[in-house]
C-alpha positions as CSV (number, residue, x, y, z in Angstrom):
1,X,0.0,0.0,0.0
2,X,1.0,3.7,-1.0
3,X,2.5,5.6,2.1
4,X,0.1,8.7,2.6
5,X,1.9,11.6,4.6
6,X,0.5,14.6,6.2
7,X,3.2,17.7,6.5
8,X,2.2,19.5,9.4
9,X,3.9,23.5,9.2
10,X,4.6,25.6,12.2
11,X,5.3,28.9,11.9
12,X,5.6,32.1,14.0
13,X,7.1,35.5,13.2
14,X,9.0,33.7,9.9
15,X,7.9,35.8,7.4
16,X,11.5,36.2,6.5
17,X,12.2,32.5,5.8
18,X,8.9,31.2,5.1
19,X,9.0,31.8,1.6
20,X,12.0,30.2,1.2
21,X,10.6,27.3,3.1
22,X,6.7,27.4,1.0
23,X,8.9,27.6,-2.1
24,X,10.6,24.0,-1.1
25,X,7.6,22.3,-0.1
26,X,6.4,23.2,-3.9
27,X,9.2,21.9,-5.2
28,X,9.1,18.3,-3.3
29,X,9.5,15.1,-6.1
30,X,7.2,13.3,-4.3
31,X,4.4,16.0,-2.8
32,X,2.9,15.3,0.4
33,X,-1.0,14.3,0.1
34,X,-1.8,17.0,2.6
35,X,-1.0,19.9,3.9
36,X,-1.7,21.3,7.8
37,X,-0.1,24.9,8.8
38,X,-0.3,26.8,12.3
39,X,-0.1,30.0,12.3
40,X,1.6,30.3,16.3
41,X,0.3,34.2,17.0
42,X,2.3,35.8,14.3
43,X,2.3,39.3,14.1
44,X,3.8,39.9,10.7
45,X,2.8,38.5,7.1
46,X,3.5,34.4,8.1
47,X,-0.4,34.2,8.1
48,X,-1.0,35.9,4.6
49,X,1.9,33.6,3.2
50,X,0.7,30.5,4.7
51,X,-2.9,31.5,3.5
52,X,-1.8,31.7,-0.1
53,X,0.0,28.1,0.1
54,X,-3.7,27.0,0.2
55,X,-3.3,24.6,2.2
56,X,-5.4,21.7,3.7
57,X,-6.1,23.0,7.0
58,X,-5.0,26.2,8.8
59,X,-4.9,27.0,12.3
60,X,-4.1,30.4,13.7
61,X,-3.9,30.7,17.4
62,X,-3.0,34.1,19.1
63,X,-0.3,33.1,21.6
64,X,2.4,31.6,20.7
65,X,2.5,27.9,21.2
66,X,5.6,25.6,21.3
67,X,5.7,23.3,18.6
68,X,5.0,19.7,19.9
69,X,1.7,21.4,21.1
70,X,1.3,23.6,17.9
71,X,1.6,19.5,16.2
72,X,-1.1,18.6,18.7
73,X,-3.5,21.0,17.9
74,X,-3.1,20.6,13.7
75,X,-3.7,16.8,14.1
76,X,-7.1,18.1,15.5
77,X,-8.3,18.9,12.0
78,X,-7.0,15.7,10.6
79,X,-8.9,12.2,10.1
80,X,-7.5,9.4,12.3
81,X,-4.8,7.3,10.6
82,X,-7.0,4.1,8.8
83,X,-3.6,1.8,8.9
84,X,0.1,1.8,9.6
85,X,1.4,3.7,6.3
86,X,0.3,6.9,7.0
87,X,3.4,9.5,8.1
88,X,3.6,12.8,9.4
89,X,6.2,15.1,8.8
90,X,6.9,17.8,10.6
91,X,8.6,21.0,9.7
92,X,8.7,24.7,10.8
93,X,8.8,28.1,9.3
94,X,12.8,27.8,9.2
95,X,13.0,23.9,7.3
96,X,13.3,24.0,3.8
97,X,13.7,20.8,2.7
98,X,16.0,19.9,-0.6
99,X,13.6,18.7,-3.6
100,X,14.2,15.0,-2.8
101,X,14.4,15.0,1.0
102,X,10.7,13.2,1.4
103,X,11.0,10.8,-1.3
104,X,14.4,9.8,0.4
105,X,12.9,9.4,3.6
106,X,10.0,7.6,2.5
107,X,12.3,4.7,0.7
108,X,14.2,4.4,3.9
109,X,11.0,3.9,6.0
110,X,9.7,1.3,2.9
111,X,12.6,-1.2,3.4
112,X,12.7,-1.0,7.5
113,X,9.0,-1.5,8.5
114,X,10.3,-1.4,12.2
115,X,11.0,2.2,11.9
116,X,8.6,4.5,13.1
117,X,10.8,7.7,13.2
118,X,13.3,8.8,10.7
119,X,14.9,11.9,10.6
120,X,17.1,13.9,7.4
121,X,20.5,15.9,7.7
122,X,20.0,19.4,9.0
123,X,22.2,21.6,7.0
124,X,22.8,25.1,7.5
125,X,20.8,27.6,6.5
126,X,23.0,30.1,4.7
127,X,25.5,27.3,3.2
128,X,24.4,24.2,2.3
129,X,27.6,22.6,2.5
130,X,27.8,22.1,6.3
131,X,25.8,20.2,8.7
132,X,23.8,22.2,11.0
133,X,23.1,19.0,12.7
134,X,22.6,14.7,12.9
135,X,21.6,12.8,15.1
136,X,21.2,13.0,19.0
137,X,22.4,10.3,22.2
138,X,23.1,10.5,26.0
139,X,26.1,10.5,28.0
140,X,25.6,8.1,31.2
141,X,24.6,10.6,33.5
142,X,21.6,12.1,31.0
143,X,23.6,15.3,29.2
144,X,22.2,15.6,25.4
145,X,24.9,15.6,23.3
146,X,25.0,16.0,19.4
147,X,26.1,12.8,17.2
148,X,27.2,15.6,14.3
149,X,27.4,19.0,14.8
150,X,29.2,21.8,12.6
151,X,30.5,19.7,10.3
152,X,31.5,20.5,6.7
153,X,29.7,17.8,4.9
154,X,31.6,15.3,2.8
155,X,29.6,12.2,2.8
156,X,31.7,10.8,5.9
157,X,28.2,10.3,7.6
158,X,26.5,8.5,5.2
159,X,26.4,5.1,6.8
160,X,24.8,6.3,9.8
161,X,21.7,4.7,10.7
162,X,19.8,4.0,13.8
163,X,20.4,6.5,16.4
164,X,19.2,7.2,19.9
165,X,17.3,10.3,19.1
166,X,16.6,13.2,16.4
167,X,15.9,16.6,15.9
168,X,12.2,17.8,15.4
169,X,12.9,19.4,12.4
170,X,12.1,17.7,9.5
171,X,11.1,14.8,11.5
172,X,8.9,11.4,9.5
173,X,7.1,10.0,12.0
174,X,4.2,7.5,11.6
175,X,0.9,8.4,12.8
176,X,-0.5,6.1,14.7
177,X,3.0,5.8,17.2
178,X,2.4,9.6,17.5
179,X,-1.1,9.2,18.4
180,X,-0.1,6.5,21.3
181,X,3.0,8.0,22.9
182,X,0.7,11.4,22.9
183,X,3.2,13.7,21.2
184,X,6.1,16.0,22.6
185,X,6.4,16.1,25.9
186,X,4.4,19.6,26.7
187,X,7.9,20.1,29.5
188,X,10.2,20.5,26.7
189,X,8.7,23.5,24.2
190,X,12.5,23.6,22.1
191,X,15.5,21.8,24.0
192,X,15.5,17.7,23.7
193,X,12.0,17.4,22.5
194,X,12.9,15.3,19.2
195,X,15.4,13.2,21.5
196,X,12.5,12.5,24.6
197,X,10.4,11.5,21.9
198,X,12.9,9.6,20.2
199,X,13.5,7.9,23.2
200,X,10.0,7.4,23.8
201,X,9.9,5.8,20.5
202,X,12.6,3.2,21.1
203,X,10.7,2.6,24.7
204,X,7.5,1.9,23.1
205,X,9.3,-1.0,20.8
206,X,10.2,0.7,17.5
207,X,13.3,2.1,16.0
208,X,14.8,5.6,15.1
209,X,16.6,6.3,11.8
210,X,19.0,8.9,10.3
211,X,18.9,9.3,6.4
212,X,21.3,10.6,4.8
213,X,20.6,11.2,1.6
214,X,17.7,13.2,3.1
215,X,18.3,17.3,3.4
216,X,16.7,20.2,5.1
217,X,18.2,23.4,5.5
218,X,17.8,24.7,9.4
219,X,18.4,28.4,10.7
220,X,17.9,27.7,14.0
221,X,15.2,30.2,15.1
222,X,14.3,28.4,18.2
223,X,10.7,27.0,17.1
224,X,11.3,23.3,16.7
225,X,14.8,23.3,18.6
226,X,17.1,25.5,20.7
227,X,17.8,28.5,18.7
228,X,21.5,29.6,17.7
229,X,21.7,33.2,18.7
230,X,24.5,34.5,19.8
231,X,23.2,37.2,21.7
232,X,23.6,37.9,25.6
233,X,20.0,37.0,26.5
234,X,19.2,34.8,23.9
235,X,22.3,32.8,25.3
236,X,21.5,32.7,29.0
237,X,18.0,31.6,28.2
238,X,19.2,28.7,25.7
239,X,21.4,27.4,28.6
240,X,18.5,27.8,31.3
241,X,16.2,25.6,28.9
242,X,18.5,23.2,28.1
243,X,19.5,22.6,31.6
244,X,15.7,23.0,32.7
245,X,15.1,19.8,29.8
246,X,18.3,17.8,31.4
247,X,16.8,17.7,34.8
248,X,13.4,16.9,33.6
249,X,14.6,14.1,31.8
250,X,16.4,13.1,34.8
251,X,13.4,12.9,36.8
252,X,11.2,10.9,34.2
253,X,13.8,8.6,33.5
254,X,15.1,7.8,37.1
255,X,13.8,4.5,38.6
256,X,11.1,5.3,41.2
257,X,13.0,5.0,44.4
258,X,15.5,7.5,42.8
259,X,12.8,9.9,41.8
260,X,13.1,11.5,45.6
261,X,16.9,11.5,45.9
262,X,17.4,13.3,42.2
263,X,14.4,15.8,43.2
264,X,16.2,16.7,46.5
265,X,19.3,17.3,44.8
266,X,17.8,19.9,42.5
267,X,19.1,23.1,44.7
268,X,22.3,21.8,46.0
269,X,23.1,21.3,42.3
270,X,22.2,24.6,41.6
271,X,24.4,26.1,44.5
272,X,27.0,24.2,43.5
273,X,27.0,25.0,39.5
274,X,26.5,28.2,40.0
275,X,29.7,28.1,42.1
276,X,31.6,26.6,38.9
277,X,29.8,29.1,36.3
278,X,31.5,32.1,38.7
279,X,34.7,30.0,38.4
280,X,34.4,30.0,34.6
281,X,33.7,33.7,34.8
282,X,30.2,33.0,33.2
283,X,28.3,34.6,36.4
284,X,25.0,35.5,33.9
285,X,24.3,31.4,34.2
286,X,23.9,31.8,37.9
287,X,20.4,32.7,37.6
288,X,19.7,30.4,35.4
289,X,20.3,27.4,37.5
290,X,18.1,28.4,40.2
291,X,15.1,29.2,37.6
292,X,16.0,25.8,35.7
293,X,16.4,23.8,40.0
294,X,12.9,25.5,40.7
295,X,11.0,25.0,37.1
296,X,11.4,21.8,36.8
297,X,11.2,20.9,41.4
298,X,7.5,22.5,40.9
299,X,6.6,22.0,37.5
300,X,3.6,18.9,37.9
301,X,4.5,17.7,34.7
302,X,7.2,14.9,36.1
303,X,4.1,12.4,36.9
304,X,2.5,12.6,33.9
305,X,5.7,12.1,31.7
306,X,6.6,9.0,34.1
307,X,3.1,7.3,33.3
308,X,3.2,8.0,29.7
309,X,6.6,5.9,29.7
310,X,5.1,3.5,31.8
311,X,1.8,2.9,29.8
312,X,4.1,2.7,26.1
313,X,7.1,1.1,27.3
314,X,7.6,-2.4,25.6
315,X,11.6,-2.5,26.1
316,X,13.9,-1.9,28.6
317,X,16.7,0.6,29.3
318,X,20.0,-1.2,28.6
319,X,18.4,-1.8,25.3
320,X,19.5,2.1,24.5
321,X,22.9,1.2,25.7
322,X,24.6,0.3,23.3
323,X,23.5,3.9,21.5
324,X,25.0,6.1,24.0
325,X,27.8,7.6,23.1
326,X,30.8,6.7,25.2
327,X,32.8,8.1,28.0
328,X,36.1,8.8,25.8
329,X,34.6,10.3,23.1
330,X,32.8,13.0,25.0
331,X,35.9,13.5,26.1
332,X,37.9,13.9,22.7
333,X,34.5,16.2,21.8
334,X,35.3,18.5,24.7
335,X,38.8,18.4,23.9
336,X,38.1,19.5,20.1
337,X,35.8,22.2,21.6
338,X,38.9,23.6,23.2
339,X,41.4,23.7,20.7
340,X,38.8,24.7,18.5
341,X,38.1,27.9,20.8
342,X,41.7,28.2,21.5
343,X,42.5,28.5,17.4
344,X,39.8,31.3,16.9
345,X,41.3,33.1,20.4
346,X,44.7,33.2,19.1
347,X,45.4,36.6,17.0
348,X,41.8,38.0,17.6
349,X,40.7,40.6,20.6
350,X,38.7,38.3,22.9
351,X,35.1,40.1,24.1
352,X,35.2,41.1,27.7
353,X,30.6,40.4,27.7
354,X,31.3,42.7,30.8
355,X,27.4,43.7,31.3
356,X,26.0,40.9,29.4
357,X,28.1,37.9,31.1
358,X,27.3,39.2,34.8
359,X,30.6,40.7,35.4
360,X,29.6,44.1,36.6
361,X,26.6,42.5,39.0
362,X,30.2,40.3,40.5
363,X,32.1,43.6,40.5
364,X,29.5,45.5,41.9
365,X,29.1,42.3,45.0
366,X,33.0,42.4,45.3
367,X,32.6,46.2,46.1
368,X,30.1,46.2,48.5
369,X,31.8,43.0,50.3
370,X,35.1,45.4,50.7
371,X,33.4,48.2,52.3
372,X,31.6,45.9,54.8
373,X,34.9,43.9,55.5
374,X,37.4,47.2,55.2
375,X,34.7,49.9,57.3
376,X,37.5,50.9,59.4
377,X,39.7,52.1,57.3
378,X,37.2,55.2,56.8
379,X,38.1,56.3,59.8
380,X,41.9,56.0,59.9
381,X,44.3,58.5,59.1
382,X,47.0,56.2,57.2
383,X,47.3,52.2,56.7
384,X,50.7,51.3,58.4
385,X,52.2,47.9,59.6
386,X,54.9,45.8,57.9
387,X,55.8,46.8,54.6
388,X,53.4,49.8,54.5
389,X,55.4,52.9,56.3
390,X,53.5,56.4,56.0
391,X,53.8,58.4,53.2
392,X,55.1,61.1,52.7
393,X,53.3,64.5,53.2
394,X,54.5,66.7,50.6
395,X,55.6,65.6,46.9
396,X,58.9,66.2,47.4
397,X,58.7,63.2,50.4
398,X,56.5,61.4,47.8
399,X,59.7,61.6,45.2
400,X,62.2,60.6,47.2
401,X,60.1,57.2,47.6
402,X,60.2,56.9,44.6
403,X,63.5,55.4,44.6
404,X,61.9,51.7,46.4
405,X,62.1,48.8,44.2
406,X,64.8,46.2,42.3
407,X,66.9,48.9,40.1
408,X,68.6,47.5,36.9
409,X,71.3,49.3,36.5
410,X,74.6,47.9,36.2
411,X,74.3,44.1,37.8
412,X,71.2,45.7,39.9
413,X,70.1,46.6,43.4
414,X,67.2,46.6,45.6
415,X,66.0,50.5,46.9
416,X,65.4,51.7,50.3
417,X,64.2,48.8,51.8
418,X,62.4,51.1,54.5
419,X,59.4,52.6,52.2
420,X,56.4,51.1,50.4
421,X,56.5,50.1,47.1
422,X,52.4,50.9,46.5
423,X,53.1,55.0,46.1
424,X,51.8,56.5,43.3
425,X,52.4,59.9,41.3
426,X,48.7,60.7,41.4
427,X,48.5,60.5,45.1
428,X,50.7,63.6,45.8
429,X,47.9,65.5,47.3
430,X,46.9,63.0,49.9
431,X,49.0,59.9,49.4
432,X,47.7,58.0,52.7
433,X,44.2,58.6,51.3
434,X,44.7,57.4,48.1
435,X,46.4,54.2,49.6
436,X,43.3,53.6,51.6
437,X,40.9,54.2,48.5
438,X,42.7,51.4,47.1
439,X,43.3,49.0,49.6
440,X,39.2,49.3,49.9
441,X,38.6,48.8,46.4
442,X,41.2,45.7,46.4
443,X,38.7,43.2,45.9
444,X,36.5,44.4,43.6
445,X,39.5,44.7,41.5
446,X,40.3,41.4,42.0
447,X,37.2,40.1,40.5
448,X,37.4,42.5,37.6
449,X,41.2,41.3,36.5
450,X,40.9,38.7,33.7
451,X,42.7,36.2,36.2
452,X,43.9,35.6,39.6
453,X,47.3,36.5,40.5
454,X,48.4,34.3,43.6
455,X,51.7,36.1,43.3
456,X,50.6,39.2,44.9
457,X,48.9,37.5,48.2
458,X,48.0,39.3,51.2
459,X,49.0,38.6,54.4
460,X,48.5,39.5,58.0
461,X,50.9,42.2,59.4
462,X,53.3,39.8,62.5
463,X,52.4,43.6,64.3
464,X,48.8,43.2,64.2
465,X,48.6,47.0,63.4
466,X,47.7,46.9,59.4
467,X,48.6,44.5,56.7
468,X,51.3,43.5,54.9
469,X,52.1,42.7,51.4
470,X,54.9,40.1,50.5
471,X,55.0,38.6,46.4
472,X,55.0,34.7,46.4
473,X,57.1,33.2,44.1
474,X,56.7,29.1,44.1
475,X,56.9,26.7,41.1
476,X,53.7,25.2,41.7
477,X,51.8,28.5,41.2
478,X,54.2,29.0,38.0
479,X,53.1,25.7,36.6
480,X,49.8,26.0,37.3
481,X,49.6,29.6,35.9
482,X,51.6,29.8,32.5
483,X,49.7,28.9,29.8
484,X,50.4,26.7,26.8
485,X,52.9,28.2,24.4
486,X,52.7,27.5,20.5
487,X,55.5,25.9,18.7
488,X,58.3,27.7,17.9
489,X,57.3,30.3,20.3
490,X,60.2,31.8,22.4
491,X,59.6,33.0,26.2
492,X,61.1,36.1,26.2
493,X,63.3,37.0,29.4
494,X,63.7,40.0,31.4
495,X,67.0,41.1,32.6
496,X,65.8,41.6,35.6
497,X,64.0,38.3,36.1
498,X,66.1,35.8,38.4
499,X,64.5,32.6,36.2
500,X,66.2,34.2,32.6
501,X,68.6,31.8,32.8
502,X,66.0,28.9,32.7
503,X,64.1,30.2,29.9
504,X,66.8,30.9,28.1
505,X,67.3,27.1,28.1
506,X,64.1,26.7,28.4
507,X,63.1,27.9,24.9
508,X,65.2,25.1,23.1
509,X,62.4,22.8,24.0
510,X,59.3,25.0,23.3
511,X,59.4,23.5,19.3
512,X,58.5,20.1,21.4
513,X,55.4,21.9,23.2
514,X,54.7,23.3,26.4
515,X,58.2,23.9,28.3
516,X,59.2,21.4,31.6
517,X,58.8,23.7,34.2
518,X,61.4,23.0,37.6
519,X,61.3,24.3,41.6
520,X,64.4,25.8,41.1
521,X,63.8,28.3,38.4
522,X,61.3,30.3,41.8
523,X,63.6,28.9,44.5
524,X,64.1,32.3,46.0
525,X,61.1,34.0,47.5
526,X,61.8,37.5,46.6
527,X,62.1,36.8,43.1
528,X,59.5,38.8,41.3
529,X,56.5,36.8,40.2
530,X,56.0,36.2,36.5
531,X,52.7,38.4,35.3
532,X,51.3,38.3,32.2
533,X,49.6,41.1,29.8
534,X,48.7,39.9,26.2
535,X,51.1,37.6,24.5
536,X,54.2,38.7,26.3
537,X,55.6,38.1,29.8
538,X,57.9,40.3,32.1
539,X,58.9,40.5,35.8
540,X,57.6,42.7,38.4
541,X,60.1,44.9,38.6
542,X,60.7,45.9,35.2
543,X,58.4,47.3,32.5
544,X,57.1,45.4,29.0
């Protein structure tokens, strides 16, 4: 019997890419039998384009909807499935498909009558040459992660076949296994709904395919899937949804007596990650892992997900193990992620994403934390103890302080030994003042430095009457702190640096990779800690 399929279009504020999309459909070599748009509360000319595509059915709703429900609602207006042959295929306003992608999906589901779900090649949008996207899996603690991603495409992918999961876009799914798993799961409106419902699929005793040879172009709008904007917001809110997804999933696929432990883990995880986004200077995700902890904790939507499961499900779990994707290669995929951002770092001006990343909100909390540690300095005349002597009062004083510090001249010397290093031409008018405006704004500073700098540590003052500042020198904090040179890539000494003499030898080796680092090259504790600003180093006492 002739397949019959029913493409089911979902569009909202498209206008733009619609056309291009309407324009594919007409150009299919084997036309769908019917045609079912939704019109998601559009507020440009989507509905006048979709209107003129004269299709089957049209639905216009005026909110937007997400698309598994958007599905939902345009099944409404079409007649049950009479037998087993009849497909959907679902696209959005962004999926144009290539003129043979149905026809090559359909002879893929004609020779595998155990396939219920099969899903084409997502290419970019703008160049059809790379893949946007291919196939989804697991890792064995529930993260989604891409089977082909960015890829330029030269049929090296064209054996794959089943898979673990697919995107929604473009997805062939047969209608009466849509109809009894109920859809999308109404928790996930963009991020992992074509891999739950894959999942679902291989649950409920059917299998999921990958075509190659079947095409759609994707621009990633954030309809049928997370959307690819690179944009502050956008961003944060792709990262809350797609953690928001991962926990849901965690909770609907966790054996019952789990179900408790993984729900009242949901803020301590969230304390704790958003410990490790501050750490990664990303302190805009903080937020989002208390809104994603506390959506899904109070959601109601884990119990009726978990019976769903339990009402389809025909096979068991391990028999999706052998489609997760391994241990080591996530591994060599977060490794190629690194070098990968490492390459496009190298020669170009990073962006700071001060406002948009959270750092001001981090500077501004680091500033208010001084003040509140720091209040009595605001009362005190001068900050004295140890290493910091009093300033002196007039600029003449100031000058002579000047003088402090490791002098290169001739085989070198170290200054008066009696007066503090931290003076400062500006502070001439009132020097103590100015030292005590900056001791309080220390750690806010801190924060707002690109990266620690254990070399300048504080520590307390052995005359418990201020504080005391002493550089720290050791080779662990020097291997832990200089980065990765490339090849061929000299370290450039200082004359003034005690360790010249090691990386003088030192940069013999560096055509082998990153240099062997020894205790003895910060043996001395008064040696100048190495600092770093751009692509060249120099020593504390002497100037780039």
């Amino acid at each position: 019997m002739q397949a019959r399929v029913t493409a089911v279009l979902v569009a909202h504020n498209g206008a733009e890419r619609l056309s291009r999309t309407l324009e594919a459909l007409r150009a299919q070599t084997r036309q769908p039998d019917s045609l079912v748009v939704v019109d998601s509360g559009s507020t440009d000319s989507s509905a006048r384009l979709l209107t003129e595509m004269q299709p089957t059915g049209f639905l216009s709703a005026s909110t937007r909807l997400s698309f598994g429900v958007a599905v939902t609602h345009a099944l409404g207006v079409v007649a049950p499935p009479a037998s087993e042959d009849e497909w959907l295929w679902l696209l959005a306003h962004d999926t144009a498909p290539e003129p043979s992608a149905l026809a090559a999906l359909l002879a893929a589901v004609e020779v595998n009558p155990s396939v219920a779900v099969a899903g084409p090649k997502q290419m970019e949008w703008n160049d059809s040459a790379f893949i946007a996207g291919f196939g989804e899996s697991l890792t064995r603690f529930g993260a989604s992660v891409p089977i082909v991603e960015r890829e330029l495409d030269q049929a090296q992918h064209e054996r794959m076949s089943d898979v673990l999961g697919l995107g929604a876009a473009g997805m062939l799914v047969r209608h009466t296994v849509f109809n009894e798993l109920g859809g999308f799961d109404a928790a996930l409106p963009t991020a992992d709904n074509g891999l739950d419902f894959s999942i679902r699929v291989r649950l409920a005793g059917h299998r999921v395919i990958a075509v190659p040879l079947a095409k759609v172009a994707t621009a990633g709008d954030g309809l049928s899937g997370p959307g690819t904007s690179v944009k502050g917001s956008a961003r944060r809110k792709r990262q809350t949804t797609r953690r928001a997804a991962q926990l849901h999933r965690r909770l609907v696929y966790a054996p019952p007596l789990a179900v408790v432990f993984h729900w009242l883990s949901l803020v301590p995880l969230a304390v704790l990650r958003s410990l490790f986004q501050v750490l990664r200077k990303q302190p805009g995700a903080v937020p989002g892992e208390f809104a994603a902890a506390f959506k899904t904790a109070f959601s109601g939507r884990v119990g009726a997900a978990r019976r769903s499961i339990r009402t389809t499900k025909k096979a068991g779990w391990k028999a999706l193990a052998p489609l997760r994707i391994p241990g080591a290669e996530v591994g060599r995929r977060n490794a190629l992620v690194r070098e990968l951002a490492l390459s496009k770092a190298r020669g170009s001006r990073e962006e700071l994403q001060f406002f948009s990343g959270g750092g001001a909100a981090i500077v501004a909390a680091a500033a208010v934390v001084g003040i509140v540690l720091f209040f009595p300095l605001f009362g005190s005349s001068a900050i004295v103890g140890g290493s910091f002597l009093p300033l002196g009062s007039d600029p003449g004083g100031l000058w002579a302080q000047v003088g402090y510090g490791w002098r290169d001249l001739g085989l070198g010397f170290r200054g008066h030994p009696t007066r503090s290093p931290t003076s400062s031409p500006f502070s001439a008018r009132s020097p103590s003042g100015h030292r005590r405006c900056r001791w309080l704004c220390s750690i806010s500073f801190r924060f707002r430095s690109r990266r620690w700098r254990p070399g300048s540590a504080l520590r307390s003052s052995p005359t418990g009457r201020g504080f005391a500042s002493s550089p720290q020198c050791s080779g662990r904090w020097r291997r832990r702190f200089l980065p990765r040179w490339m090849p061929g890539k000299p370290v450039p000494s200082s004359p003034t640096c005690s360790c010249r003499g090691f990386f003088s030898r030192a940069s013999q080796r560096l055509a082998r990779g990153r240099p062997r680092l020894s205790r003895r090259c910060c043996s001395l504790r008064r040696s100048p800690p190495l600092r770093r600003s751009g692509p060249r180093y120099w020593c504390c006492g002497s100037a780039p």
